[in-house]
mmCIF file as gemmi writes it, N, C-alpha and C atoms, coordinates in Angstrom:
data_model
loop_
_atom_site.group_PDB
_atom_site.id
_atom_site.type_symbol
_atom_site.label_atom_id
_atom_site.label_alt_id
_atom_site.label_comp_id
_atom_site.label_asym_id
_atom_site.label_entity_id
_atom_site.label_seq_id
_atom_site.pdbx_PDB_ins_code
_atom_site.Cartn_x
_atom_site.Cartn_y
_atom_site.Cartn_z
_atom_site.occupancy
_atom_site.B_iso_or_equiv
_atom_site.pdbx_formal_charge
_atom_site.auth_seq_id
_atom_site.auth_asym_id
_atom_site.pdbx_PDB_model_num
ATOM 1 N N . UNK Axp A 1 ? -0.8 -7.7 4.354 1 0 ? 1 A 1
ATOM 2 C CA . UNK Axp A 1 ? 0.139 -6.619 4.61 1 0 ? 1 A 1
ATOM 3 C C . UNK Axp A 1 ? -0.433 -5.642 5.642 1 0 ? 1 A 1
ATOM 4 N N . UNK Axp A 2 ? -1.593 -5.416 5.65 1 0 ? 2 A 1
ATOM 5 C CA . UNK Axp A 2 ? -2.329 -4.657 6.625 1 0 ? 2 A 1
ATOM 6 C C . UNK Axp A 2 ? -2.339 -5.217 7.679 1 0 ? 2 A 1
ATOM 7 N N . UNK Axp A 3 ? -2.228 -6.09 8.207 1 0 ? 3 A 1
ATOM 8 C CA . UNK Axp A 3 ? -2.486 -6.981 9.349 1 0 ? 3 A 1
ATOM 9 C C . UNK Axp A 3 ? -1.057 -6.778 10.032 1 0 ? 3 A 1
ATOM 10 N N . UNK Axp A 4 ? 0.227 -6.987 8.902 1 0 ? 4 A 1
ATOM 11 C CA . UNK Axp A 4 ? 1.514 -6.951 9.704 1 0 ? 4 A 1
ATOM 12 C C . UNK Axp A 4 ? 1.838 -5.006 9.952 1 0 ? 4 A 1
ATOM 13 N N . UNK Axp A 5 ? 1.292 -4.812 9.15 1 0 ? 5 A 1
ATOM 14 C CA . UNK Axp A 5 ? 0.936 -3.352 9.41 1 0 ? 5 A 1
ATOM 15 C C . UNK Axp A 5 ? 0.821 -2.964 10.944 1 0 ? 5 A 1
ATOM 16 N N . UNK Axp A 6 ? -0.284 -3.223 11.29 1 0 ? 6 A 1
ATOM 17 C CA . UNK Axp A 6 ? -1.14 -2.791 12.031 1 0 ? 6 A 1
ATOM 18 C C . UNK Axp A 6 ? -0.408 -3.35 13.527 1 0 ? 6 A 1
ATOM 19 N N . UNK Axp A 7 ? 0.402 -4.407 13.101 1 0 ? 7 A 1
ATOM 20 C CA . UNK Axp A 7 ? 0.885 -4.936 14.4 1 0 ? 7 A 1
ATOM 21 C C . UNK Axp A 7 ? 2.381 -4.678 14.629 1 0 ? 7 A 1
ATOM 22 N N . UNK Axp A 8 ? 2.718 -4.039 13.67 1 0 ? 8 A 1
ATOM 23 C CA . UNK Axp A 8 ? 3.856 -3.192 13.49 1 0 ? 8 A 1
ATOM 24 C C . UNK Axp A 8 ? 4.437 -1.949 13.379 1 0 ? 8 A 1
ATOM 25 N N . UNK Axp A 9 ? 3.479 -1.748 13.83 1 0 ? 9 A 1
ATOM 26 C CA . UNK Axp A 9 ? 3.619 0.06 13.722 1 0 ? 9 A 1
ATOM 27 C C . UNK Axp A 9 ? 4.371 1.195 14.619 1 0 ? 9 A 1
ATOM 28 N N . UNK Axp A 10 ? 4.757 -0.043 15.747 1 0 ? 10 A 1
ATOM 29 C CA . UNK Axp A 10 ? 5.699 0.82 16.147 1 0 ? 10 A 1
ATOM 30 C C . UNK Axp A 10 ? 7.148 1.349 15.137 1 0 ? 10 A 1
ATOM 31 N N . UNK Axp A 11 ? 7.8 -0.022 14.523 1 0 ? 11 A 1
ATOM 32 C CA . UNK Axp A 11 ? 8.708 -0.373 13.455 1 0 ? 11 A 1
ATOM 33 C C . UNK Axp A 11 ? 8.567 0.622 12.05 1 0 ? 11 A 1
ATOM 34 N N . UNK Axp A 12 ? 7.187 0.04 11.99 1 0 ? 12 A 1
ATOM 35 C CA . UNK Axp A 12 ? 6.669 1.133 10.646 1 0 ? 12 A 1
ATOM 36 C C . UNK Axp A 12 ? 6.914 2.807 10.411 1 0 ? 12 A 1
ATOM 37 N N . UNK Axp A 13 ? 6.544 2.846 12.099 1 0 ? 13 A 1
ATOM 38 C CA . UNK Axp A 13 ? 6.575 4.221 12.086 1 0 ? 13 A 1
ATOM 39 C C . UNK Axp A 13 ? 8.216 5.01 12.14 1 0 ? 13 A 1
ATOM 40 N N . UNK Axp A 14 ? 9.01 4.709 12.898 1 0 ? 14 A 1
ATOM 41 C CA . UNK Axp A 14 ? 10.115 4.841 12.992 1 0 ? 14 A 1
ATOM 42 C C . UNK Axp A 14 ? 10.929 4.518 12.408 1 0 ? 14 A 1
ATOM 43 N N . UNK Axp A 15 ? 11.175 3.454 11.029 1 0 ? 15 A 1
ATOM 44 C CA . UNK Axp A 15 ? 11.496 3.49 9.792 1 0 ? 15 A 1
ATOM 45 C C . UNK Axp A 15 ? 11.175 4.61 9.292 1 0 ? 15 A 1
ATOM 46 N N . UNK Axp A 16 ? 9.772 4.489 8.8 1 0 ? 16 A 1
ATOM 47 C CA . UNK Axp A 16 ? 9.381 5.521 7.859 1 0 ? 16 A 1
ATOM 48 C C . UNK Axp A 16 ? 9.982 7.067 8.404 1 0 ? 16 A 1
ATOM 49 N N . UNK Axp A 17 ? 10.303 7.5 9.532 1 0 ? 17 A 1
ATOM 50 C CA . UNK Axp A 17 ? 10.704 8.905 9.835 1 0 ? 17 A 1
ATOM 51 C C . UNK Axp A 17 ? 12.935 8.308 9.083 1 0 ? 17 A 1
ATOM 52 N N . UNK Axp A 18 ? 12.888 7.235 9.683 1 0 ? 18 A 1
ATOM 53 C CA . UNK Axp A 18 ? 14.609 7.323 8.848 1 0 ? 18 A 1
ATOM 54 C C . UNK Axp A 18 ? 14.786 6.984 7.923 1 0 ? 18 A 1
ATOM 55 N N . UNK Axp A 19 ? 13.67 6.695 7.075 1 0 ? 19 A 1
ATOM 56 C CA . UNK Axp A 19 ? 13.756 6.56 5.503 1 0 ? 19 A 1
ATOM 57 C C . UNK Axp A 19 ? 13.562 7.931 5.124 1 0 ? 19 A 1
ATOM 58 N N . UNK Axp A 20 ? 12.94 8.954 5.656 1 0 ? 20 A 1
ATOM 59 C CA . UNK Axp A 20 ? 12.283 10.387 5.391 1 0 ? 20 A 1
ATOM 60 C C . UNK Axp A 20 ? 13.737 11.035 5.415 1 0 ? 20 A 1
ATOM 61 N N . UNK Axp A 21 ? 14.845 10.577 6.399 1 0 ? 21 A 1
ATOM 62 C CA . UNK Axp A 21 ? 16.182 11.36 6.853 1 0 ? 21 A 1
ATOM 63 C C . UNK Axp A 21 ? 16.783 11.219 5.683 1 0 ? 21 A 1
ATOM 64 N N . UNK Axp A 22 ? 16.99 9.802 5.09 1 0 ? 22 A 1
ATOM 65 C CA . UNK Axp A 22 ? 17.693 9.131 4.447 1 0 ? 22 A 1
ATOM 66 C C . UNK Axp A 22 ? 17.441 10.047 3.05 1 0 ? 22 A 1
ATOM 67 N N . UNK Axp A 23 ? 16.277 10.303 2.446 1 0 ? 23 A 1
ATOM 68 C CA . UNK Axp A 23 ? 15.996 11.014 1.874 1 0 ? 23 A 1
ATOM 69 C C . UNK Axp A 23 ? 15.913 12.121 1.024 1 0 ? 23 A 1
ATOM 70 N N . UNK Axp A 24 ? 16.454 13.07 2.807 1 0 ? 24 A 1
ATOM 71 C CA . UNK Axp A 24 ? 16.947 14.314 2.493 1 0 ? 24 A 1
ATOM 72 C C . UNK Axp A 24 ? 18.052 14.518 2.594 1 0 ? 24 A 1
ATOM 73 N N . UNK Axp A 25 ? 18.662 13.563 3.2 1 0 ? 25 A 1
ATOM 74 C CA . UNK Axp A 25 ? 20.055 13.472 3.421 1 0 ? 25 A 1
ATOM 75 C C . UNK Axp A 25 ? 20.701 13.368 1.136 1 0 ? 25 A 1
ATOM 76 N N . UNK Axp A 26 ? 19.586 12.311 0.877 1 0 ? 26 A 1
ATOM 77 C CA . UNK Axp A 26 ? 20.297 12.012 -0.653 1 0 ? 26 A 1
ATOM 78 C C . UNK Axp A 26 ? 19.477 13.247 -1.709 1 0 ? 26 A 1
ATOM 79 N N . UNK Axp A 27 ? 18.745 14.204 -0.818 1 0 ? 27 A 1
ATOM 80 C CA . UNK Axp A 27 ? 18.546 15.48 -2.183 1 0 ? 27 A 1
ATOM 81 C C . UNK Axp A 27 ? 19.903 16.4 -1.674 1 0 ? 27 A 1
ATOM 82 N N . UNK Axp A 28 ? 20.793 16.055 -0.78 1 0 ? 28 A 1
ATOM 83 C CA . UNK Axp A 28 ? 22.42 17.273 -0.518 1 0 ? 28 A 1
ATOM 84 C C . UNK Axp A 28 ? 21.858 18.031 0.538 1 0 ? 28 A 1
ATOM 85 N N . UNK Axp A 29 ? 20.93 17.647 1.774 1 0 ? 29 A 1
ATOM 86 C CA . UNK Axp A 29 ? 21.207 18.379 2.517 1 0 ? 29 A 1
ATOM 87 C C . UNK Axp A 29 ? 21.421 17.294 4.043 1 0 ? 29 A 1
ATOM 88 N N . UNK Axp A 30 ? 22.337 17.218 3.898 1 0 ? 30 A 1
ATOM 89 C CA . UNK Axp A 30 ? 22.848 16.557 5.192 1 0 ? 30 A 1
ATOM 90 C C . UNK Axp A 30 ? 22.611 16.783 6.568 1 0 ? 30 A 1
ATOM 91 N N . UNK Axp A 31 ? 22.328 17.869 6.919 1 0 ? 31 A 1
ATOM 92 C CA . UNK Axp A 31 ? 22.81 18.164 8.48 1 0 ? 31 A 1
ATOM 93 C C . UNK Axp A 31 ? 21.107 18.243 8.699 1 0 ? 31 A 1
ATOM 94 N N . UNK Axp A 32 ? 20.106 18.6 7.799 1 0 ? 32 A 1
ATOM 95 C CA . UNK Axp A 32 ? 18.807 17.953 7.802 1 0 ? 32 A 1
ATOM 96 C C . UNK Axp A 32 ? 18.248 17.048 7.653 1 0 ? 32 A 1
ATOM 97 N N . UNK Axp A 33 ? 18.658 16.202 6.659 1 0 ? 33 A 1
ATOM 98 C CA . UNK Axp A 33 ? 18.891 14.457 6.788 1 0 ? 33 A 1
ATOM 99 C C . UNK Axp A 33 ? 18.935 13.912 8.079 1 0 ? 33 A 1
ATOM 100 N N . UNK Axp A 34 ? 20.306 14.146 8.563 1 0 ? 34 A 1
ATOM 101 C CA . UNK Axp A 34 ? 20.865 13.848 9.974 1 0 ? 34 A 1
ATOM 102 C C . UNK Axp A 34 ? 19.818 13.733 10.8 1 0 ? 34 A 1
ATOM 103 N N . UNK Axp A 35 ? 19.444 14.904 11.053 1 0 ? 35 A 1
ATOM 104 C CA . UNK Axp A 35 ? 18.512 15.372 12.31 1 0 ? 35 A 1
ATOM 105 C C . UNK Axp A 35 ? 17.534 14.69 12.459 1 0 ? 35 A 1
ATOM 106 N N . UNK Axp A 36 ? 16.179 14.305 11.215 1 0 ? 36 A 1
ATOM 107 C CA . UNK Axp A 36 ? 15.42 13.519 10.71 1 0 ? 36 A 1
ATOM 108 C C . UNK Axp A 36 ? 16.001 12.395 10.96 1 0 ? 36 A 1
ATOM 109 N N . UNK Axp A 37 ? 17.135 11.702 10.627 1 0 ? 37 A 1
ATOM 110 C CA . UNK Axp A 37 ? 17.333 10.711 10.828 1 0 ? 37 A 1
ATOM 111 C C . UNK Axp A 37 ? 17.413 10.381 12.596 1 0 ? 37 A 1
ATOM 112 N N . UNK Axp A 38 ? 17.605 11.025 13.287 1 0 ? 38 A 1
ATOM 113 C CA . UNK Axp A 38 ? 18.371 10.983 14.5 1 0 ? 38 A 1
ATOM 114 C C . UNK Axp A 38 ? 16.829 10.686 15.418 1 0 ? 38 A 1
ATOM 115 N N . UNK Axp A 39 ? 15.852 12.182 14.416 1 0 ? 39 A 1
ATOM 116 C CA . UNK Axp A 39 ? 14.602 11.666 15.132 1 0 ? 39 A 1
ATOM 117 C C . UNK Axp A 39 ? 14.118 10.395 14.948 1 0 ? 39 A 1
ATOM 118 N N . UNK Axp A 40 ? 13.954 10.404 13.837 1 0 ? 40 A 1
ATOM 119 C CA . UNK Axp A 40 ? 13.788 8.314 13.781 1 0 ? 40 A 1
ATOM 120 C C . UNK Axp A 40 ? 14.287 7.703 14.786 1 0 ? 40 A 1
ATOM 121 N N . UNK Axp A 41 ? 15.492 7.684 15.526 1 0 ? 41 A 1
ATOM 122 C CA . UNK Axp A 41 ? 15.973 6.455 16.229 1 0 ? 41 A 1
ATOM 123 C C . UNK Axp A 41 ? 15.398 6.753 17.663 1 0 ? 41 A 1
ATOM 124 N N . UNK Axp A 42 ? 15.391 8.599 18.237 1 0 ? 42 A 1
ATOM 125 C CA . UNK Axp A 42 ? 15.494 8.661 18.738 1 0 ? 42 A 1
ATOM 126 C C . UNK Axp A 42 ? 13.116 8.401 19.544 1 0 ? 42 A 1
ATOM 127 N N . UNK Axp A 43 ? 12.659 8.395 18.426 1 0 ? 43 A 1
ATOM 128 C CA . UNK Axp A 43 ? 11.113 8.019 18.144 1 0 ? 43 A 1
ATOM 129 C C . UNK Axp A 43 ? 10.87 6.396 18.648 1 0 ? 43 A 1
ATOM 130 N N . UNK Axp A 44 ? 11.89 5.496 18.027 1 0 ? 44 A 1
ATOM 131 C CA . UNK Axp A 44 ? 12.131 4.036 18.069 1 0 ? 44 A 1
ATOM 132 C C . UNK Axp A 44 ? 12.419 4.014 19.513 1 0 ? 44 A 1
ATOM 133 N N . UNK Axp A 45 ? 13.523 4.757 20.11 1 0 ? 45 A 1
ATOM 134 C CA . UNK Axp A 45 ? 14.117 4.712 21.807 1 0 ? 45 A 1
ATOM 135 C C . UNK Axp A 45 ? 12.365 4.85 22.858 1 0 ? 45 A 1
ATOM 136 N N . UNK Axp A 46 ? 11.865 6.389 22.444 1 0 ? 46 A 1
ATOM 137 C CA . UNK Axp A 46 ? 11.077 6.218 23.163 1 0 ? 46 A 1
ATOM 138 C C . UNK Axp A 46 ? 9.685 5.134 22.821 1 0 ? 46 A 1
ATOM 139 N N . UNK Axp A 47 ? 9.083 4.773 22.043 1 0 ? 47 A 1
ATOM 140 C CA . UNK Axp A 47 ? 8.569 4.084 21.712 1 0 ? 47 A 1
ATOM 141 C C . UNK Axp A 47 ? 8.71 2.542 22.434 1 0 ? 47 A 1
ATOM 142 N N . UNK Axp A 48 ? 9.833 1.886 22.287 1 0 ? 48 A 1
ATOM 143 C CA . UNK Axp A 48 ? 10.558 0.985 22.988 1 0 ? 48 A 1
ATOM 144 C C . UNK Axp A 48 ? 10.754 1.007 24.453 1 0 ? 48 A 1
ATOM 145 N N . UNK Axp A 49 ? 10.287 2.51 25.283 1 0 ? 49 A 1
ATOM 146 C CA . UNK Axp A 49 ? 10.614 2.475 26.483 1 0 ? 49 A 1
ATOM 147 C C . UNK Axp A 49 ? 9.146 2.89 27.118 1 0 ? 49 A 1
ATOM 148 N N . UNK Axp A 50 ? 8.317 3.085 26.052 1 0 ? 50 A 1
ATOM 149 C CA . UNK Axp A 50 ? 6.413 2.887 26.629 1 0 ? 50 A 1
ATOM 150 C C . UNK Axp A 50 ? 5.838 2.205 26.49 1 0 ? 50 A 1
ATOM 151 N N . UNK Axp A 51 ? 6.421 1.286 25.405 1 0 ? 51 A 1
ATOM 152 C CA . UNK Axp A 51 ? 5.459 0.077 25.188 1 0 ? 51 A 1
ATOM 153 C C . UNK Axp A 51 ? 5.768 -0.842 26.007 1 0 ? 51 A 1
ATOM 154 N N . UNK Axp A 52 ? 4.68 -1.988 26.029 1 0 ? 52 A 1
ATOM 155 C CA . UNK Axp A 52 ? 5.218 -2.93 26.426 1 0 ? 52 A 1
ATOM 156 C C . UNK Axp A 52 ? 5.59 -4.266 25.532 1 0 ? 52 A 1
ATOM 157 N N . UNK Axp A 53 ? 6.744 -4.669 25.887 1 0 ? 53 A 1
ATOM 158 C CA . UNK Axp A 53 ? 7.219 -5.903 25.232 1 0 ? 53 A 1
ATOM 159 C C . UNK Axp A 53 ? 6.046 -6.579 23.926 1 0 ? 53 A 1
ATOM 160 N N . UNK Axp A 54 ? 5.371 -6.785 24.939 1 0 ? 54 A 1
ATOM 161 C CA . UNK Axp A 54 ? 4.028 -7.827 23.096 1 0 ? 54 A 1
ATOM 162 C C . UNK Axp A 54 ? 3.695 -6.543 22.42 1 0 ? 54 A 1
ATOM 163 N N . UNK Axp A 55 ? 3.571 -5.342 22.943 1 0 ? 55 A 1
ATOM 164 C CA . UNK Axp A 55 ? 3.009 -4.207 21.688 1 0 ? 55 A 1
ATOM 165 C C . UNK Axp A 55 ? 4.396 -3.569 20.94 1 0 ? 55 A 1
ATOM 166 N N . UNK Axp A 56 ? 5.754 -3.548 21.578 1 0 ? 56 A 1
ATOM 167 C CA . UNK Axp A 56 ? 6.527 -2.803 21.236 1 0 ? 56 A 1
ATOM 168 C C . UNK Axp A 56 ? 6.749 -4.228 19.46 1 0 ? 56 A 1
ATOM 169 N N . UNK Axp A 57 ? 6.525 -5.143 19.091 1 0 ? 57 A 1
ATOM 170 C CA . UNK Axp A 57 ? 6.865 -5.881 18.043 1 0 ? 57 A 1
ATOM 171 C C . UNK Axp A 57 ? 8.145 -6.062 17.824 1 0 ? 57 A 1
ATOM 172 N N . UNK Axp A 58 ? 8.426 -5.599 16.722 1 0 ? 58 A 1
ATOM 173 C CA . UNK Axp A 58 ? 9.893 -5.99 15.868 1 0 ? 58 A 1
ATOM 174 C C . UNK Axp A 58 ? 11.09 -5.201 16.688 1 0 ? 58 A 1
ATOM 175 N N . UNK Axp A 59 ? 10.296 -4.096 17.388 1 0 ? 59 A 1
ATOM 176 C CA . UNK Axp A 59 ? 11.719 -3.28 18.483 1 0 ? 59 A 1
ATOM 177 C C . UNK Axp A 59 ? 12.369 -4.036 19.131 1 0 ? 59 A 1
ATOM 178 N N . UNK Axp A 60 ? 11.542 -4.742 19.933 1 0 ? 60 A 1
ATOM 179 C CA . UNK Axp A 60 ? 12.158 -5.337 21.082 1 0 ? 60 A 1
ATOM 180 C C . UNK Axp A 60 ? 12.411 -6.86 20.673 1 0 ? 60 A 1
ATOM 181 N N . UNK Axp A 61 ? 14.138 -6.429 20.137 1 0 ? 61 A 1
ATOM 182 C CA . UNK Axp A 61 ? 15.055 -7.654 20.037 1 0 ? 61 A 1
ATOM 183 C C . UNK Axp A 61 ? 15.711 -8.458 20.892 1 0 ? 61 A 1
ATOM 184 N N . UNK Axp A 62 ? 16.385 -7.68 22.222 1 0 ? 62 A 1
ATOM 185 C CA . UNK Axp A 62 ? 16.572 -7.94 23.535 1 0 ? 62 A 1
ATOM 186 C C . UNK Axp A 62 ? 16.062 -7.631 24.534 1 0 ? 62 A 1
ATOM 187 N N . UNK Axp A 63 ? 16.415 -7.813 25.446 1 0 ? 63 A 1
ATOM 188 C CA . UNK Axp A 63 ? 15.929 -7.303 26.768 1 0 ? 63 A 1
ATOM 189 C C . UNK Axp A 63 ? 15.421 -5.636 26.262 1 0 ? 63 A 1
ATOM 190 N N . UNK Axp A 64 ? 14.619 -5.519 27.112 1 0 ? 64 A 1
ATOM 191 C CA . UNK Axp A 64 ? 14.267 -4.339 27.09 1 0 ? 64 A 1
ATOM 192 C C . UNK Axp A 64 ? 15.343 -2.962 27.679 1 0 ? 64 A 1
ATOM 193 N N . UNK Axp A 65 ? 16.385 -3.576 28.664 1 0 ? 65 A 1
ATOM 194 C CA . UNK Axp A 65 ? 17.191 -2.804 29.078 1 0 ? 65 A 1
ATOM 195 C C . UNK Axp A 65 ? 18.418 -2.037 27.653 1 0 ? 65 A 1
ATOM 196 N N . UNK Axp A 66 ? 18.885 -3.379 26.908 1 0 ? 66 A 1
ATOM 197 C CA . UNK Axp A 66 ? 19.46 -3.828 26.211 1 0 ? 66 A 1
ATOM 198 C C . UNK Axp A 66 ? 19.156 -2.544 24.964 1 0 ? 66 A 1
ATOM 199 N N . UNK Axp A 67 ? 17.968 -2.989 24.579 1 0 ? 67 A 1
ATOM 200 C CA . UNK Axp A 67 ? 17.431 -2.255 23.466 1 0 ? 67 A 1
ATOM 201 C C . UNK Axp A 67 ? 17.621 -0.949 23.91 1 0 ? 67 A 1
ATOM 202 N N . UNK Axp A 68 ? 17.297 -0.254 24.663 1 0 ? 68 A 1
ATOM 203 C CA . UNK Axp A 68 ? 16.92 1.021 25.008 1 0 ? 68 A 1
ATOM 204 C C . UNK Axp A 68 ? 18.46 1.514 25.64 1 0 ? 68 A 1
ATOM 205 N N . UNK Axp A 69 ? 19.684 0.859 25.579 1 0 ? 69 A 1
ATOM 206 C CA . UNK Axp A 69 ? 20.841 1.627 25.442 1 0 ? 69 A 1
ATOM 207 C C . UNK Axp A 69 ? 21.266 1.781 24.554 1 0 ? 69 A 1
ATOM 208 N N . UNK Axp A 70 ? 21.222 0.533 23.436 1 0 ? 70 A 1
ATOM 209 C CA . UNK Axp A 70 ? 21.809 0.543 21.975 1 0 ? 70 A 1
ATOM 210 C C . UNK Axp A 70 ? 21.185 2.11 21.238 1 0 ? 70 A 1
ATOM 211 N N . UNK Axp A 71 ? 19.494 1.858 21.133 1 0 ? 71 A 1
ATOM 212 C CA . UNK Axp A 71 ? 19.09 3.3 20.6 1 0 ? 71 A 1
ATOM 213 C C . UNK Axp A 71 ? 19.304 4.062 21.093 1 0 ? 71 A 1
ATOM 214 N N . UNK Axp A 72 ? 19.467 4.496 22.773 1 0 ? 72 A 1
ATOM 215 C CA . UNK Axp A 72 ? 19.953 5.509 22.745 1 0 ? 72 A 1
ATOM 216 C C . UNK Axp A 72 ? 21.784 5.756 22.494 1 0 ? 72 A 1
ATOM 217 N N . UNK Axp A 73 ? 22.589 5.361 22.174 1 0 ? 73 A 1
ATOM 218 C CA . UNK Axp A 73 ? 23.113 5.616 22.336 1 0 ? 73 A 1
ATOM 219 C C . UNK Axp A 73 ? 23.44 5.876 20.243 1 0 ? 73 A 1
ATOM 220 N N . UNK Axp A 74 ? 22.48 4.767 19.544 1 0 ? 74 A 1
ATOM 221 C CA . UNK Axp A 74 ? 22.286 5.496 18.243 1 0 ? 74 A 1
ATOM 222 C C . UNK Axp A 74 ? 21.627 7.053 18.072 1 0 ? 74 A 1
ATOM 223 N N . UNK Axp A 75 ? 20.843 6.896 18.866 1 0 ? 75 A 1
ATOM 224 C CA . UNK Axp A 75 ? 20.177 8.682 19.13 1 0 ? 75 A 1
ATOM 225 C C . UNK Axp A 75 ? 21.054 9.566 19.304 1 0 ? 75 A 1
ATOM 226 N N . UNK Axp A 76 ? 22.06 9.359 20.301 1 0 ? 76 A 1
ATOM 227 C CA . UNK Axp A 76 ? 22.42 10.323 20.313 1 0 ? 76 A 1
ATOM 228 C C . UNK Axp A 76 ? 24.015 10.956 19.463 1 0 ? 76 A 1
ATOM 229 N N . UNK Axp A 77 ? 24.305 9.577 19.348 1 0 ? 77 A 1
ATOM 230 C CA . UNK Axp A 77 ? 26.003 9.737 17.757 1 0 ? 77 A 1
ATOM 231 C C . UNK Axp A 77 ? 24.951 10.099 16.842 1 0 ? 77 A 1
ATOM 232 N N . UNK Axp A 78 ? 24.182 10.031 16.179 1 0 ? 78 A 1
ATOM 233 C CA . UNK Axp A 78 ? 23.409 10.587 15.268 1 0 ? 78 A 1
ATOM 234 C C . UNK Axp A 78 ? 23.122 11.532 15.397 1 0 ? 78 A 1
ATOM 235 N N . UNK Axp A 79 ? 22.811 12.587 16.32 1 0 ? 79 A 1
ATOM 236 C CA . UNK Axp A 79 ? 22.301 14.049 17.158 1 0 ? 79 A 1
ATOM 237 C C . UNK Axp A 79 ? 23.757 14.461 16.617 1 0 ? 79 A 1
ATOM 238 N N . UNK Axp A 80 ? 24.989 14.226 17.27 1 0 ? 80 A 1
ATOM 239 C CA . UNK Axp A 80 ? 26.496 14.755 17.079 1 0 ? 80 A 1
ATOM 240 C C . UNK Axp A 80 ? 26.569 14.822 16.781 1 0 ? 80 A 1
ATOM 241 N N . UNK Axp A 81 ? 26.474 13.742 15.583 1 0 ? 81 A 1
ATOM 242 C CA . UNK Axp A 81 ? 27.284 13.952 13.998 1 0 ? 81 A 1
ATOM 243 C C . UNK Axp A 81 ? 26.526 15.136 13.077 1 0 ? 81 A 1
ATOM 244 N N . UNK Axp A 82 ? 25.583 14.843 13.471 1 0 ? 82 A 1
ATOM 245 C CA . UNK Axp A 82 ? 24.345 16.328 12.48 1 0 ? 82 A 1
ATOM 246 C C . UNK Axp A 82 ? 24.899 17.746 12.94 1 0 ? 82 A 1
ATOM 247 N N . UNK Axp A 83 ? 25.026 17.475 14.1 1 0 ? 83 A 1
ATOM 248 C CA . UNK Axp A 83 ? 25.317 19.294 14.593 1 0 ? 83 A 1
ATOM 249 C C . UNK Axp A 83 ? 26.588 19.524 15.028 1 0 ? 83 A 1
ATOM 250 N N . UNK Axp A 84 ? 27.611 18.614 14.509 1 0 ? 84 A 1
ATOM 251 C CA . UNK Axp A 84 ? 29.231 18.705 15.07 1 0 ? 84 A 1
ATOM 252 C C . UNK Axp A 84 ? 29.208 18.982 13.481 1 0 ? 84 A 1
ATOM 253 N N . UNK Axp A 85 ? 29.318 18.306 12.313 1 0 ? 85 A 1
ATOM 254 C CA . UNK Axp A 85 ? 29.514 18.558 10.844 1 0 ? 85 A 1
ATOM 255 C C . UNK Axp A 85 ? 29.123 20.064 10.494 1 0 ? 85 A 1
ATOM 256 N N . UNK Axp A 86 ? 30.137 20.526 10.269 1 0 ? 86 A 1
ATOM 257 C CA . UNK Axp A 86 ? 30.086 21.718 9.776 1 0 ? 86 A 1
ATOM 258 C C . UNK Axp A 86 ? 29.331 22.218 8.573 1 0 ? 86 A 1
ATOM 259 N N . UNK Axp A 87 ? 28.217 23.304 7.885 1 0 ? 87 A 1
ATOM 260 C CA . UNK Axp A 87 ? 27.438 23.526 6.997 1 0 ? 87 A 1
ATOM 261 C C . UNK Axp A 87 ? 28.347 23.922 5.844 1 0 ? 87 A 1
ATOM 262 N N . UNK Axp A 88 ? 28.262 23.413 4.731 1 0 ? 88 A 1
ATOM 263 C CA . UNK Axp A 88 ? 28.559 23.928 3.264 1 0 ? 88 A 1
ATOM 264 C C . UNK Axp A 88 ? 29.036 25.387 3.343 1 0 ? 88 A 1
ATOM 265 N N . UNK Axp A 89 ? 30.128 25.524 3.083 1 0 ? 89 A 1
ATOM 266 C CA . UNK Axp A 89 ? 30.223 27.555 2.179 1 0 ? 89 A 1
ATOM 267 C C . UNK Axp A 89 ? 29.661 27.3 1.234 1 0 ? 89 A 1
């Protein structure tokens, strides 16, 4: 497990920040959830656009062009939706 660890960490890491969203999103606070979550993808985008292909791992599913519109364009409907949703009375 350490080994896929270690060679995965781009994945690892940027999960673990949208599992952190996911999180807070399920203790009722959403629009902090969100944000957290948004950083996750938006961590995965850049990550995916410094690495290179053999280090980026489990990111890079397609082309590299490919990948790096899909996340961003998850980055940034995720950014919207957090700060367009209106806060609780």
């Amino acid at each position: 497990m350490l080994v896929w660890l270690r060679r995965e960490w781009p994945l690892a890491t940027s999960l673990a920040v949208v599992v952190a969203g996911l999180v807070v999103v399920a203790d009722g606070h959403f629009r902090r959830g969100t944000v957290v979550l948004s950083f996750g993808v938006t961590l995965a985008l850049f990550l995916r656009v410094l690495l290179p292909t053999e280090q980026a791992g489990l990111l890079a599913v397609r082309s590299k062009k490919v990948d790096v519109v899909v996340l961003a364009v998850l980055a940034v409907g995720t950014s919207v939706m957090a700060l367009w949703v209106p806060p609780p009375s």
